[in-house]
N, C-alpha and C positions, 0 to 999 in steps of 0.2 A: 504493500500500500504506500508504503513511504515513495520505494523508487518510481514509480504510477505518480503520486502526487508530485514529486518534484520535476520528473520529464513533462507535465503538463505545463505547472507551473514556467520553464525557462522557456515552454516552447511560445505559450502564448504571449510572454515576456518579448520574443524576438517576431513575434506575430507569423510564425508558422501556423500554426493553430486558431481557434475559435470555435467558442461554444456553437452548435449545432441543432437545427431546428430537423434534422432529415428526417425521414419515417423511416429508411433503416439505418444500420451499424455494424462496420463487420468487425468480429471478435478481435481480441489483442493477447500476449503475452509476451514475458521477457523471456528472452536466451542470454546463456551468459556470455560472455564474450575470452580471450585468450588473457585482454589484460586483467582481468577479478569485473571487469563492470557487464553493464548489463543493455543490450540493445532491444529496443517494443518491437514485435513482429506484429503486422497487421496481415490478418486475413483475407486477404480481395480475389480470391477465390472466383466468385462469383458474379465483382465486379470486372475483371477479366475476360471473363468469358465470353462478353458480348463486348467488348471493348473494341472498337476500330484497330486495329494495328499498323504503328509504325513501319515500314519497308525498312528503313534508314539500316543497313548492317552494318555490323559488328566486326571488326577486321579477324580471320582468324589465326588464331596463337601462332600456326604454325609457322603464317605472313610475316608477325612481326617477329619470328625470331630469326630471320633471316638479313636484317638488318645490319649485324654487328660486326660484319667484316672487317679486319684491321685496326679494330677498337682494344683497345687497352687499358681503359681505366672507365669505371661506370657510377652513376649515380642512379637510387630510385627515389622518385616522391611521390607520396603517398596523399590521395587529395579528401581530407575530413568534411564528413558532411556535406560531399561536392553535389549530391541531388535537391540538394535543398536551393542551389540557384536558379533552380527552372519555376515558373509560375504554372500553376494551373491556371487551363483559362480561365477566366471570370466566368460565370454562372455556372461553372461547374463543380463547383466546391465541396455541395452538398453531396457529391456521387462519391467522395474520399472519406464519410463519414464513416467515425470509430466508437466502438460502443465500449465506455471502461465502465469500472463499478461507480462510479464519481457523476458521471452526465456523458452525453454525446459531443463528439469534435469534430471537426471537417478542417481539412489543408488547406493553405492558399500553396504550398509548393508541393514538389514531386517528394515520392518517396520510394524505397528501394522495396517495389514489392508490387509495382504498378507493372504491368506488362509492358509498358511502351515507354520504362523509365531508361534501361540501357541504350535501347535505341536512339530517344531522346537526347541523352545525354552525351553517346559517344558521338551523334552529330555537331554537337554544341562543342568538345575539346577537340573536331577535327578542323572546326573553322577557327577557331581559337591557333591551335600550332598547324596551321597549314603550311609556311614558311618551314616549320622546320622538320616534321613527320619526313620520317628513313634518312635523314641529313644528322642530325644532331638527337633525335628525340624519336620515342613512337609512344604509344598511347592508349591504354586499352582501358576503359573507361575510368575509373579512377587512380590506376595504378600510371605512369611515367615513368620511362627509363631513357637518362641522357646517357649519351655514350663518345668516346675519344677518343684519338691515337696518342697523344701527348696529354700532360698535366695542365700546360700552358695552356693549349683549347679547351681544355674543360672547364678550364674557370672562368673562362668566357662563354659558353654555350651552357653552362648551369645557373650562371647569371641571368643570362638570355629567356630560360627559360621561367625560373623565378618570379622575375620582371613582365611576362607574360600573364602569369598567375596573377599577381596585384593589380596589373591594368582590369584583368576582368572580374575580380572576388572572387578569386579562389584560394583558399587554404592549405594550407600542409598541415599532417600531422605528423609533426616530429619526433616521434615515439617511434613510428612506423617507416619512419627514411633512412637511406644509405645513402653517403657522401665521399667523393673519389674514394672508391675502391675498386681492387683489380678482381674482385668474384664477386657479383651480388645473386642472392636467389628473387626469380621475378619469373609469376606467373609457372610455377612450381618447378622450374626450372634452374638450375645450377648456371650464369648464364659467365664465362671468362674472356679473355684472351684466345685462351686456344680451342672453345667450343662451349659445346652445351652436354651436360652430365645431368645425370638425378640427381634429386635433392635427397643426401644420405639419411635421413629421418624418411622417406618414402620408402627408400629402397631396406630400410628395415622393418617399415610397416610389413613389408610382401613377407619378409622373412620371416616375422612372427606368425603369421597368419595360419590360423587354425583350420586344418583337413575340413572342408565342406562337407554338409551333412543332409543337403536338400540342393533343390535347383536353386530357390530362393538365394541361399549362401553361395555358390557358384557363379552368380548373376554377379551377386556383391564382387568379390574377389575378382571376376573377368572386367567390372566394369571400372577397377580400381586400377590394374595392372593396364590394361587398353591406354589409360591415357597416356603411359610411358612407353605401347610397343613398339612406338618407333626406334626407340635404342635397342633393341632385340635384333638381331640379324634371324631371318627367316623364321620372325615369329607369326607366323600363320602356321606354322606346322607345328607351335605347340598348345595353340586355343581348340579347343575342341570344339566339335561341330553341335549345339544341342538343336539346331533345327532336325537335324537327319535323323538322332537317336534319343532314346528316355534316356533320364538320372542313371547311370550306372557308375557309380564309383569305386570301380575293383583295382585289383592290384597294378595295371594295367595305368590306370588313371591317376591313381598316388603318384608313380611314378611319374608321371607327364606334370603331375602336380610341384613334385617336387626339382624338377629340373628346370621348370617355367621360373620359380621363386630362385632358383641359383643364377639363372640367365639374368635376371633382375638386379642380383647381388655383383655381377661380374660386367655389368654393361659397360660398354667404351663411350669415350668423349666422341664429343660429333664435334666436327670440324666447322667452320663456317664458311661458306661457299665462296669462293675468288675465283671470278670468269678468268682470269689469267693462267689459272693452271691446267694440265691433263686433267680430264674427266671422263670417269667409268659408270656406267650404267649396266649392272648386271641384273639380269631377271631371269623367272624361274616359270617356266608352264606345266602347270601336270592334270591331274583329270579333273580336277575340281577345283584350281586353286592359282593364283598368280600370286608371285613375290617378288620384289627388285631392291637393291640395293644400288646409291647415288655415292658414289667414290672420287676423293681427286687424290692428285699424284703430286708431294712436293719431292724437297731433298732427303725426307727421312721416311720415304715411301706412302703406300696406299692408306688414305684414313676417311671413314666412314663421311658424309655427311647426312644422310636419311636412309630409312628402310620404309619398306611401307609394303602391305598386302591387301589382296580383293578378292572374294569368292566367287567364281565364275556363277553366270547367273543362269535359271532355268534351259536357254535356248544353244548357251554358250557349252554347257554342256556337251552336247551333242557335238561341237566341233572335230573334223579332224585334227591329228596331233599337225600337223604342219600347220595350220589356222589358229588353234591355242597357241603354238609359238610366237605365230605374228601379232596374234591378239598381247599377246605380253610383251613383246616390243610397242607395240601403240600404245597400250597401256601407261607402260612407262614415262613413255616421250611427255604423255599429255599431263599426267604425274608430275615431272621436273621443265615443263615446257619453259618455263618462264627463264629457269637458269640456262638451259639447255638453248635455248635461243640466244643469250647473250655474249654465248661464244664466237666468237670468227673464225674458229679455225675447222679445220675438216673433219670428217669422222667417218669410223671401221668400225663396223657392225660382226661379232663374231660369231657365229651359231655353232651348237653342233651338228645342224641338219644342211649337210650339202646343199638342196632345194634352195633354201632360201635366200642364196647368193645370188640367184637370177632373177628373184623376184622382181623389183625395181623395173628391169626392162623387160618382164613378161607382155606380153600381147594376149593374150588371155586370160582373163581374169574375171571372179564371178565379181558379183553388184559387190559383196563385202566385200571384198581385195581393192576392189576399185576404190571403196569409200577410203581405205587405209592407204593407199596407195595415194592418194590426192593429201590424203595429212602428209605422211610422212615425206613428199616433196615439199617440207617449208625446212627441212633439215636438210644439210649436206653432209650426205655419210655413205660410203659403201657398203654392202651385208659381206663378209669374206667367213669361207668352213674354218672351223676350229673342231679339231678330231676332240670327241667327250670325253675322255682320257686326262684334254690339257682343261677341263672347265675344273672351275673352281668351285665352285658355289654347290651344297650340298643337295640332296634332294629335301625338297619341300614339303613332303608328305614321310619322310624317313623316322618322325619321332609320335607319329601316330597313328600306329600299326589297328588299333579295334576299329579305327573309323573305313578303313580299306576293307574288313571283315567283315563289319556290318552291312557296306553298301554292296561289297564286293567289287570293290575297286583293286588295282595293284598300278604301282607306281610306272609313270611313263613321261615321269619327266624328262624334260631335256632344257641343255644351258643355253642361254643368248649372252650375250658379253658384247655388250658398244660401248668401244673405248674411242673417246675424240680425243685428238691428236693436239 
């Protein structure tokens, strides 16, 4: 009751708030928060649900962590109470009504809980750092991370950005900022110099994690581990499939359980991407399944920059193996298109299926080939055989043998390897 009376109190103090005449209310309570305090959760549930929605997106994570190339010293700030700058429209006040034990309230501002508050809001900090968003700064709705090559520009571009924050009333909360340092964690992300890692408190979440005991617990645990499978190398071959098959969690599956939570434990830094260097693209095609690995090449050899996989989808299925190969080349390409386009230089596509070397200047081609075939000409790159002998890249269905059993599948993978020169 206290902390209910006093969040009322400071808020109508700063005239967020005001007593409310609505005819409804939607429910409140507090959660506690990491620092001992306590944040009001409003339920809009239901005002939601009919709520017009924002377009406006939301950049994603993956966009801005591509950012940091050549950065060497980082700063994050943390923007407090930054929903609170937006107005609700006028006459709309009463549709934010909150029902406490005390009387009814309605907002005159946004609050974190409104469906079209992210939207809102990450529209509002993109016009705000337009100038400096992938230059100096990026932005993900209330988190900011500036980032350097030197000391000396930092202290000018964290000024810069600062001084952006005050011209528009925005705050920092200084509790929750990092200031020139060479590793910050942002966006759960380890983010340094020489890549992107997990954040070592995650990666011992996975590792304590107790043997699932329903789908329900399985869900949890895949949907906590997923966020990180990019640092997995051909982690599609160790999520199991529960559309295909029930709960079964035998010997069989422990183990897959238990080497998913080591891959977790042992995952490598991801590099960050510089058009300047060799870049490797390996992918993986097998019956059911595409994997690829995004590699470049400096002086102290090959280091990861992304992994990433896709379930082949109902029709894809059916593909010939020579068509699931190609399909995982296009896949790819459209995957890393963005990087992969800002190279100049040329590229050698390596398969292990002889076929697909002549693909490019086939004269026959069914409607798919044709559609891939019109992508894949905005890249410059040759397809050249590479005997499967010299592929690297493991099979992709090789660490989950029940799921081949159950459908009756058996492994027919085969390697692609495009390496740009």
């Amino acid at each position: 009751s206290e902390t209910l009376q006093a969040y009322i109190s400071e808020n109508v103090e700063k005239c967020f708030i005001r007593p409310s005449s609505s005819s409804t209310g939607a429910p409140v309570l507090f959660v506690k928060k990491k620092d001992g305090g306590f944040c009001l959760c409003v339920d809009y549930g239901k005002l939601n649900a009919v709520m017009r929605n924002n377009r406006y997106s939301v950049p994603p994570m993956n966009q801005l962590l591509t950012a940091f190339n050549g950065s060497t010293i980082f700063s994050k700030i943390y923007l407090g109470g930054a929903y609170n700058i937006l107005r609700i429209k006028e006459g709309d006040e009463h549709k934010t009504a909150l029902q406490t034990k005390f009387s009814r309230y309605e907002y005159f501002v946004m609050q974190f809980g409104f469906t079209n508050a992210p939207a809102s809001f990450q529209n509002l900090v993109n016009d705000i750092f337009s100038d400096f968003l992938d230059i100096i700064a990026v932005v993900y709705l209330d988190d900011i991370m500036v980032f350097s090559s030197s000391e000396e520009e930092h202290v000018k571009h964290v000024a810069s950005v600062l001084q952006k924050l005050r011209g528009n009333n925005l705050f920092s909360k200084a509790s929750k900022c990092v200031f020139h340092a060479s590793s910050v964690e942002y966006l759960g992300y380890v983010v340094s110099s020489d890549g992107l890692k997990m954040d070592s408190s995650k990666a011992q979440q996975i590792l304590i994690w107790p043997q699932p005991k329903s789908i329900k617990a399985l869900q949890s645990f895949l949907g906590f581990a997923n966020f990180y499978c990019h640092f997995i190398k051909n982690n599609c071959s160790h999520f199991p499939s529960q559309k295909y098959s029930p709960f079964l969690f035998n010997g069989e599956a422990l183990c897959q359980f238990k080497i998913l939570k080591e891959a977790f434990t042992t995952s490598p830094i991801l590099s960050h991407f510089n058009p300047s260097l060799p870049t490797i693209v390996e992918t993986d095609a097998s019956d059911y399944a595409l994997g690829a690995v995004l590699s470049q090449v400096n002086e102290s050899g090959k280091h990861p920059i992304d992994f990433d996989n896709s379930k082949l989808l109902p029709a894809e299925l059916n593909y010939e193996i020579h068509d699931k190969e190609l399909l995982g080349i296009v896949w790819a390409l459209k995957r890393w298109r963005a990087f992969l386009l800002s190279l100049s230089k040329s590229s050698e596509a390596l398969t292990a299926r002889s076929s697909l070397q002549y693909f490019m200047s086939s004269k026959f081609l069914t409607h798919c080939q044709a559609h891939w075939a019109e992508f894949l000409s905005e890249f410059h790159f040759t397809i050249t055989y590479c005997p499967g002998r010299l592929a690297t890249l493991p099979d992709v269905l090789s660490h989950w043998d029940n799921v081949y059993r159950e459908r009756g599948w058996t492994s027919l993978a085969r390697i692609l390897r495009i390496f740009i020169k």
